[in-house]
C-alpha positions in Angstrom: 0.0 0.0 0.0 1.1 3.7 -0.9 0.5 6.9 1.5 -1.6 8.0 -1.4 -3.8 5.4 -1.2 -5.4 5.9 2.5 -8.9 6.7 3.3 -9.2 6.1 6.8 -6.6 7.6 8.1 -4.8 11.3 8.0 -0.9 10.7 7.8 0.5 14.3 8.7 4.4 15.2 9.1 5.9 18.1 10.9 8.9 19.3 10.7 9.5 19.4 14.0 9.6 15.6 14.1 5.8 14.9 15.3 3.5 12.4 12.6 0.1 11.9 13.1 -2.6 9.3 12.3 -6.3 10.8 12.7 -8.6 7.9 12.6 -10.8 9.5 9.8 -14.0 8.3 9.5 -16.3 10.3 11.5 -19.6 9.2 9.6 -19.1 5.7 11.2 -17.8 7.1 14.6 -13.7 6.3 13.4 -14.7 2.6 13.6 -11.5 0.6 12.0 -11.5 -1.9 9.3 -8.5 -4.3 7.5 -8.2 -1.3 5.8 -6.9 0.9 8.5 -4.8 -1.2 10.2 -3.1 -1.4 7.0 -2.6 2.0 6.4 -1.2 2.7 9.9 1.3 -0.5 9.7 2.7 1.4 5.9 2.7 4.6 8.4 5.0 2.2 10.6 7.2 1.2 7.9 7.4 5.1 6.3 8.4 6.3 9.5 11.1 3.7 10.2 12.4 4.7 7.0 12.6 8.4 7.7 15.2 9.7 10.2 13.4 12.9 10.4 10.3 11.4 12.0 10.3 11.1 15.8 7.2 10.6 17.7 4.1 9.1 16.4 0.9 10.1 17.7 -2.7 8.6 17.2 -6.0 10.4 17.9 -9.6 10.3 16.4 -11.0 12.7 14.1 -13.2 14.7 16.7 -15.9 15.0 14.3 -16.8 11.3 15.0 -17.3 11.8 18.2 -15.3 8.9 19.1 -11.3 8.2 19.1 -12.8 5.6 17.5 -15.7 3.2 18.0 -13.7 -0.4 17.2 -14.4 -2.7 14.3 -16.8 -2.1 11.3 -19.3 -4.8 10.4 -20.6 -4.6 7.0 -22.0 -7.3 4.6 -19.5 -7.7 1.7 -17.4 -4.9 2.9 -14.2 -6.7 1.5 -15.4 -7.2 -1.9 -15.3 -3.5 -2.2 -11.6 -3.0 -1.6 -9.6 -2.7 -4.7 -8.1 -5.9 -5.7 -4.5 -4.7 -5.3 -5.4 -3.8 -1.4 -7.1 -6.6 -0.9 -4.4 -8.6 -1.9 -2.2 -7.4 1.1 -4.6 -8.3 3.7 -4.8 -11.6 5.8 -8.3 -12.3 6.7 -6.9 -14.9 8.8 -5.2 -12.5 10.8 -8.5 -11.5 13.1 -6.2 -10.2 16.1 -4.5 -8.2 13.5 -0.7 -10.3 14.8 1.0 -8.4 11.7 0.4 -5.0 13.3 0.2 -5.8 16.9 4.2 -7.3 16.0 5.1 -4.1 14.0 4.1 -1.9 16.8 5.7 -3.2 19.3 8.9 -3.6 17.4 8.6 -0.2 16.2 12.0 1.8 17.7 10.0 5.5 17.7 7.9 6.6 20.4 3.8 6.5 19.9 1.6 8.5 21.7 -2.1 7.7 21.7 -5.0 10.6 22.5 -7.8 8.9 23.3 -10.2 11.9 22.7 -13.4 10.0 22.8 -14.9 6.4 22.9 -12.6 3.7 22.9 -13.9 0.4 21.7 -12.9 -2.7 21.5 -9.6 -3.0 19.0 -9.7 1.1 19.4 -8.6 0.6 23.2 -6.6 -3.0 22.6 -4.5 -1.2 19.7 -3.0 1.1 21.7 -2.8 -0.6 25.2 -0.7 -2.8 23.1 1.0 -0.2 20.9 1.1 3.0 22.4 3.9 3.8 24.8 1.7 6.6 26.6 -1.7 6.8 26.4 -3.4 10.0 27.4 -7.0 10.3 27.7 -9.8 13.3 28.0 -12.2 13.5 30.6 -15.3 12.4 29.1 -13.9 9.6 27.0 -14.3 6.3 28.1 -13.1 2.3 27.4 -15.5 -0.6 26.0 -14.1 -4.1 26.0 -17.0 -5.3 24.5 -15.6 -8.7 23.6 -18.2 -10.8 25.7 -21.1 -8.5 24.6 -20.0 -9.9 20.7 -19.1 -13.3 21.8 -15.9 -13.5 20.8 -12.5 -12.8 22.6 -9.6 -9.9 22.7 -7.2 -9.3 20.0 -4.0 -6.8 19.2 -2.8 -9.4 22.0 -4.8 -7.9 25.2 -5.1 -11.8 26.5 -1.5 -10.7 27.3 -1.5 -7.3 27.9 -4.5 -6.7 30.3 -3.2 -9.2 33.1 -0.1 -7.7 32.5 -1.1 -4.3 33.2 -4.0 -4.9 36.0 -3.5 -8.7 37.2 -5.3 -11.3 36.2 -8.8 -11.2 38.4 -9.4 -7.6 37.3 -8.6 -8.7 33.7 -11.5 -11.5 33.5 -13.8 -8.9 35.0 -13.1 -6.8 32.3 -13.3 -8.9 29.6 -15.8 -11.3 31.1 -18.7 -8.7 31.8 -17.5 -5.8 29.5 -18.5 -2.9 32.0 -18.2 0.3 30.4 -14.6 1.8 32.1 -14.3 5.7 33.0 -11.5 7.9 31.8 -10.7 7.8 35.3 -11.1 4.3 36.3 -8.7 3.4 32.7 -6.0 6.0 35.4 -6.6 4.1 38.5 -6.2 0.8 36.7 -3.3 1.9 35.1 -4.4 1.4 31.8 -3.6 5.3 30.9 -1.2 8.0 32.1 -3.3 10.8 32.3 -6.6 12.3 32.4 -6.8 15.6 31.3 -9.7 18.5 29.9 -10.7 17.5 26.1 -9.1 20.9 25.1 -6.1 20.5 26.6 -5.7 16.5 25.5 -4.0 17.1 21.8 -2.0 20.4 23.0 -0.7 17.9 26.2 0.2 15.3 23.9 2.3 17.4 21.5 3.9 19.1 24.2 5.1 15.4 25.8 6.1 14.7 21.9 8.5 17.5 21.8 10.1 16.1 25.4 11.0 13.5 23.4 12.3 15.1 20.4 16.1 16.7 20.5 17.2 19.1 21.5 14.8 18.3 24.5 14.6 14.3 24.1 17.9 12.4 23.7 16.0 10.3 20.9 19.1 7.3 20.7 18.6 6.1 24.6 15.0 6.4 24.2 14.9 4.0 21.5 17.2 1.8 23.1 14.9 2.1 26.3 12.2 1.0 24.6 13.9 -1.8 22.2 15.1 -3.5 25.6 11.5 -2.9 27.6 10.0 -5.0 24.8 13.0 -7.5 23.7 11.3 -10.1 26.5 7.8 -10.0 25.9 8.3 -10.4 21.6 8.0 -14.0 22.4 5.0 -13.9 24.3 3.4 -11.8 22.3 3.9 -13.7 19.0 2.3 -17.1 21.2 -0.7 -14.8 22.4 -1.7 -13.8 19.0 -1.6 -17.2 17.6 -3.6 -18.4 20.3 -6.5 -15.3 20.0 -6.1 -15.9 15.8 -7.4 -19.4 16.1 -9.7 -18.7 19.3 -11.4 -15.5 17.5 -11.7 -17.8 13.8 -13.8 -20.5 16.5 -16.1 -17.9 17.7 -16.8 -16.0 14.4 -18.3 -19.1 13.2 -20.2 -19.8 16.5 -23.8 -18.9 16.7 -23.6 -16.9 19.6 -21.5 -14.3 17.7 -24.2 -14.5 14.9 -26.5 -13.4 17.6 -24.7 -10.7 18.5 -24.5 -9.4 15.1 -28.8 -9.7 14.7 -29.1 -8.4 18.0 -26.6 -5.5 17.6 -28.5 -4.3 14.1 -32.0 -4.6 15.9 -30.8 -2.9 18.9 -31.5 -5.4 21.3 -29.6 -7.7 23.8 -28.2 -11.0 22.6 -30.0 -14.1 23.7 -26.6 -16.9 23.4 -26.8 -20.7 23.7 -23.5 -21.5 24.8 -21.9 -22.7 21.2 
């Protein structure tokens, strides 16, 4: 895929050493596709290339209400990517190991701004991803996973018990509770919490700490290359194991279910299988 051939994201780069992806589909609340996590894996790969690009940082478009509202469902939404896109997308890959594994290999600092709903892969993306995560107010988390009857991906199976322990992890995922900007800060899952019009000026201020002449960009690469040299191992296993878990319950009826009950705006009625 080419930079010139994106349509859900915003690529921008500053001179100043800051590149941002804007989740950019505000008539479906930001919600992600194949598609996008495409095009911000080739943003990945550009700015790796580029020694002029220092900090990425992620954020919705605030138009759609939503940093972004997690995966779009649509009936042959696949047959209407062009062929040569298509042809660089594993539908296999449900828990997205590709970009999850680029991410977290990736040597430049990422920033997420979560400046609305999180949902789903929106909020396992960048728990897995981001290396800050700064959050406004009045935004909030969904791990909906239950609620669609199927299980985390971007390799949160991992990441969640990591981060919060393993009882509070089930909790989450089992029941699906909707989470509080400020409960995601006292579980840890965020650094900050901060007034929707200061969230995008914060985060560009904490990209520029990271940036020379303020950031000594080197040992901050290396910092981060040995944080995550342990866990690449893990990770790879984890997202195997959610790839072959979530291909058993998108065939299940209870995730059928969910889909009927989630376009007749109803709660799901599951049989167990």
């Amino acid at each position: 895929m080419n930079i010139d051939d994106f349509e859900d994201i915003l690529y921008e780069k500053e001179e100043n050493g800051i590149c941002t992806i804007t989740i950019n589909r505000p008539e479906r609340r930001n919600a992600v596709t194949y598609v996008s996590f495409l095009e911000i894996f080739t943003v990945l790969e550009d700015m790796e290339k580029d020694k002029d690009a220092k900090v990425l940082l992620i954020t919705g478009n605030p138009e759609g209400k939503a940093f972004s509202s997690g995966g779009y469902f649509e009936p042959n939404y696949f047959e209407k990517i062009q062929k040569e896109i298509r042809m660089e997308i594993d539908l296999m890959d449900i828990a997205q190991k590709k970009l999850c594994m680029a991410l977290w290999r990736f040597t430049k600092p990422v920033i997420a701004a979560i400046n609305g709903l999180a949902i789903g892969g929106a909020i396992t993306m960048p728990l897995s991803g981001a290396d800050l995560i700064y959050i406004a107010e009045d935004a909030w988390l969904g791990f909906y996973f239950s609620q669609r009857a199927i299980i985390p991906e971007f390799s949160a199976s991992f990441m969640l018990p990591f981060l919060v322990g393993f009882q509070k992890a089930k909790e989450i995922c089992f029941f699906g509770d909707k989470i509080t900007a400020q409960k995601a800060f006292e579980l840890g899952l965020v650094n900050k919490v901060l007034p929707r019009e200061e969230l995008i000026p914060f985060a560009r201020q904490q990209a520029l700490r990271l940036i020379p002449p303020k950031g000594p960009s080197l040992s901050l690469k290396l910092m981060k290359k040995t944080m995550h040299a342990y866990f690449i191992d893990i990770l790879d296993k984890t997202l195997d194991l959610e790839n072959k878990s979530l291909r058993k319950t998108f065939r299940s009826k209870d995730f059928n279910e969910s889909m009927r009950a989630l376009k007749e705006k109803r709660d799901p009625v599951f049989i167990g299988r």
